[in-house]
N, C-alpha and C positions, 0 to 999 in steps of 0.2 A: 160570436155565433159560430156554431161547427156548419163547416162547409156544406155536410150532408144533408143538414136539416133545411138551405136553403129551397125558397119555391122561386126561382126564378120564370117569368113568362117574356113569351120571345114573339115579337109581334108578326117574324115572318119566316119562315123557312129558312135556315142556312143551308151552308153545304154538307153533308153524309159527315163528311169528315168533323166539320166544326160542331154538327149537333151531338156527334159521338162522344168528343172532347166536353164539351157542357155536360153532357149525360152523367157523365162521370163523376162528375162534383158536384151538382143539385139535382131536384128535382124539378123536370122544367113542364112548363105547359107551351104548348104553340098555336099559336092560332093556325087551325086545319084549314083556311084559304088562303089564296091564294093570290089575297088582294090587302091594299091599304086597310085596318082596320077603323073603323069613324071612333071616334072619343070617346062614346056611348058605350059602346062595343068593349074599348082598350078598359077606361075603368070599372065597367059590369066585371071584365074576365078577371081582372086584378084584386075585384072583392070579390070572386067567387072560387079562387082558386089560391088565396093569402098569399098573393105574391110580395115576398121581400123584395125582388129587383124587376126589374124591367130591363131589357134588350130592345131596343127601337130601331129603326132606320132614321137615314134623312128625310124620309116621308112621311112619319109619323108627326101632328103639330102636338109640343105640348107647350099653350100658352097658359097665361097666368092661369083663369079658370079650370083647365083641366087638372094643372097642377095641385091647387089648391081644393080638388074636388079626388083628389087619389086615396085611395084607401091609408090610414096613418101607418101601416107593418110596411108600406113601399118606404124604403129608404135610399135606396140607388137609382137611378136612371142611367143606363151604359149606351150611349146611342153608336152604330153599326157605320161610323163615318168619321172622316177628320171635321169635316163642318160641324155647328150645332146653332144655327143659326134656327132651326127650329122646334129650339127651345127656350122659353123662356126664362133665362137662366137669373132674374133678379126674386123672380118667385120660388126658382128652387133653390137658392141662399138664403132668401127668407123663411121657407118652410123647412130650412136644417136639410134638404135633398142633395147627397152627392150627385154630381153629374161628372161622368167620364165618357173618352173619346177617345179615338184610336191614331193617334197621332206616331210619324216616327215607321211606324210596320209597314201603308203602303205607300210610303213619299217616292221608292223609285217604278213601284209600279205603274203610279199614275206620269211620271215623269216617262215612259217609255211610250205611253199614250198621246203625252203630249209631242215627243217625236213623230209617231206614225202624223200621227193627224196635220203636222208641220212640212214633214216630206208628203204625204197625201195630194194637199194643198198645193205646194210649190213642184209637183210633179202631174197634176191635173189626173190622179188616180181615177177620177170619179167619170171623168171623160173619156179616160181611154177605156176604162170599163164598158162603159156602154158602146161604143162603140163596137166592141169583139160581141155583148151579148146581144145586141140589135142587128148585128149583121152588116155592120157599114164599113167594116174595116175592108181596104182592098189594098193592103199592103201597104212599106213603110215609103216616107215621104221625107225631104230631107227639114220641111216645114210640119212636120206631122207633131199638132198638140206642144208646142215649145211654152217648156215652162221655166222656171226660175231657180239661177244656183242657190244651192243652199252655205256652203262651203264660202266660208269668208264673210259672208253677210255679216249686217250688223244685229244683235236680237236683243229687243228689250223684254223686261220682266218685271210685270207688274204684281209686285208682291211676291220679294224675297224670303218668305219663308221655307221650310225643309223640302215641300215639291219645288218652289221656285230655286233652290240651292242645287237639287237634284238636275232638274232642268240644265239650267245652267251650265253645271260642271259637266253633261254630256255634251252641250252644244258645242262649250269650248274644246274640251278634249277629240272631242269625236271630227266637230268638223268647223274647228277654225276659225269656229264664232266671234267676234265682239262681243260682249257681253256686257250690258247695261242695265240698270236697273231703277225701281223706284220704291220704297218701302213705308213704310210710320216713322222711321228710324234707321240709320246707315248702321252697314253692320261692322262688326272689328274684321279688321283687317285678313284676317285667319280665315274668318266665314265669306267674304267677298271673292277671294282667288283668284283678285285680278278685274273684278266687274265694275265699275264706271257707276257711282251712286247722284243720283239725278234728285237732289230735295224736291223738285217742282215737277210735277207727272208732265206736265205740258214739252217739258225740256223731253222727258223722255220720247215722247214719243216722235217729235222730229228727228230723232235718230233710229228708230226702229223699224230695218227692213221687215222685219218680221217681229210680229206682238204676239206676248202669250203669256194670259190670264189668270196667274196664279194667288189672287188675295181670296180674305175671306168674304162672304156674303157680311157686310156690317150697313146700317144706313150710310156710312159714308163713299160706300165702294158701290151702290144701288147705281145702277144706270152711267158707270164710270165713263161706258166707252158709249158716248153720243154723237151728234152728228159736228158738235164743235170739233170734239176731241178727237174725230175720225178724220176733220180738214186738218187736224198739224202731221198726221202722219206720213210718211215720203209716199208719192202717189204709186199707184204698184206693190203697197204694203200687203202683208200676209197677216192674219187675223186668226189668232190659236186660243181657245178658251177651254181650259179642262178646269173650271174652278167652281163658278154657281152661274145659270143662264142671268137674276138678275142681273149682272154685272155689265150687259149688253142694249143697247137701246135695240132691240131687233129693227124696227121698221127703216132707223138708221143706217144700219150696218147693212141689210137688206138694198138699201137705195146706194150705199158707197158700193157695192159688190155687183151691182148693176151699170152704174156708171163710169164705175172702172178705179175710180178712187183704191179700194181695196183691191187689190187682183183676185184674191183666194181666200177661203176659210176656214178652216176646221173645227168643228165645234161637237164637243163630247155631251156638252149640257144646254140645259136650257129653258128661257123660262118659262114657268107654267106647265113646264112637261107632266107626262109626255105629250101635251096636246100643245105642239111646238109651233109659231107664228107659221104659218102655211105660203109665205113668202119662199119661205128658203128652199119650197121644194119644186118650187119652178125654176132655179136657178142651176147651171149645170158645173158653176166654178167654189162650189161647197162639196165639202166631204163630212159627214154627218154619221155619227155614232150613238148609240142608245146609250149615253151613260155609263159608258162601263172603263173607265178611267183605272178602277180598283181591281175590273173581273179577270183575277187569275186565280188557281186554285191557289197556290199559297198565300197570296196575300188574304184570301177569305176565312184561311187556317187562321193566318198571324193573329187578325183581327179578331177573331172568337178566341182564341188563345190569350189575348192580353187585356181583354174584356170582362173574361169569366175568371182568369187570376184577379184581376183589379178590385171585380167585386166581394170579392171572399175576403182580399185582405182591406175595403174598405168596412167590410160586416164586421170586421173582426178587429177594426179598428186603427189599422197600421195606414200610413201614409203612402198614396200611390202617385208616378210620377205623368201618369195620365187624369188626373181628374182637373177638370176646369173650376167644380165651385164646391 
């Protein structure tokens, strides 16, 4: 299929730049709000507009029925994320649906996120913030706000993939980390660089000053960090999740960060967002981000750049090293 003739539909607004780069090489429709689109919505616009591919977010569900209810010209689905956990990817192998994903382009942007949010935490950013905007600061104290070395700690990483490698290889370089890890699988020696492979998560996390959340959304990773798994942590632990909010028992992790069990936590994502457990916003030892793990200009580039190559050359039938099914 010549690239021109694609109708690609793009379920939300990119950036100036990335819809520029799309423009270029299909014809695209966009959905002109400025909101999730409902399923109703996503397949009407798909059969009204002959969309060959789709562009989605991680917001977008396409479970079996919707799949199975897609206009038949749709042959691609490119979702706007590393995740794709919301998609139901045994129905789009069954319906012949490429499904591809942006893997690889922002592994160190969200791994820069996962630092901020690391130091945040272990420097009580959120505290001393308020304090200057509230007016209560009355100068420095030699007790003022003491929070936690990050330098030499030990850091586990749950779920060694390309953000958790990322991770990682700043924590150690940068500041001296330990590095420990827990995975599906130990990695070869080349890919570890030194990190401490834990078969049993439970092992991990009694060595983890600091935790941070780097698997995928799978049924097995649902509710990973609960209130068992919150008791083996060393008490004073730091609690970092840039990955998917399932992966948290909130009320849990809410009641450790109260108690003191947890000291800190930084959290990028979350579940059910953005209407986020309403726990955390009474608590003043959280550092809390809207999701935006990915949001730099370039990596929004990279991402629509190896998305919109991906689908031309899977229309066209060549083998791409991003598609999942």
């Amino acid at each position: 299929m010549n690239s021109q003739t694609i109708r690609l539909l793009v379920t939300r607004a990119l950036t100036d730049k990335a819809m520029a780069f799309a423009g270029e090489r299909f014809h695209i429709w966009c959905n002109p709000h400025d909101r999730i689109m409902t399923t109703p919505e996503l397949l009407a616009a798909a059969q009204a507009h002959g969309a060959d591919a789709l562009l989605v977010t991680a917001f977008d569900r396409l479970d079996k029925a919707a799949i199975e209810a897609l206009p038949p010209a749709v042959k691609v689905v490119a979702t706007y994320s590393v995740g794709h956990n919301h998609i139901d990817l045994a129905a789009a192998s069954a319906r012949g649906l490429a499904v591809l994903s942006t893997p690889d382009v922002l592994s160190d942007t969200v791994a820069e996120m996962a630092l901020l949010l690391m130091l945040a935490a272990a420097r009580r950013a959120y505290e001393g913030q308020r304090l200057i905007y509230d007016g209560r600061w009355v100068g420095w104290t030699p007790t003022l706000l003491l929070g936690r070395d990050v330098v030499g700690a030990r850091l586990g990483v749950f779920g060694m993939g390309r953000i958790g490698r990322s991770v990682a290889r700043r924590a150690a370089r940068g500041f001296d980390m330990a590095v420990h890890y827990h995975n599906r699988s130990r990695l070869p020696g080349e890919l570890e660089q030194g990190a401490v492979y834990h078969a049993d998560a439970a092992d991990l996390l009694a060595v983890s000053d600091f935790l941070v959340l780097t698997a995928p959304s799978t049924p097995q990773t649902a509710r990973f960090l609960d209130a068992a798994r919150i008791a083996r942590l060393p008490r004073g632990a730091i609690v970092v999740n840039v990955a998917r909010g399932d992966l948290v028992d909130d009320a849990a992790l809410i009641a450790a960060l109260r108690e003191g069990q947890v000291a800190a936590a930084g959290l990028d994502v979350f579940d059910n967002e953005p209407d986020i457990h309403p726990g955390y916003l009474d608590l003043p030892n959280v550092f809390l981000q809207p999701h935006q793990g990915s949001s730099t200009l370039g990596a929004r580039v990279r991402m629509a750049e190896l998305l919109t190559t991906s689908i031309a050359s899977v229309l066209a039938g060549a083998p791409v090293a991003n598609r999942i099914v």
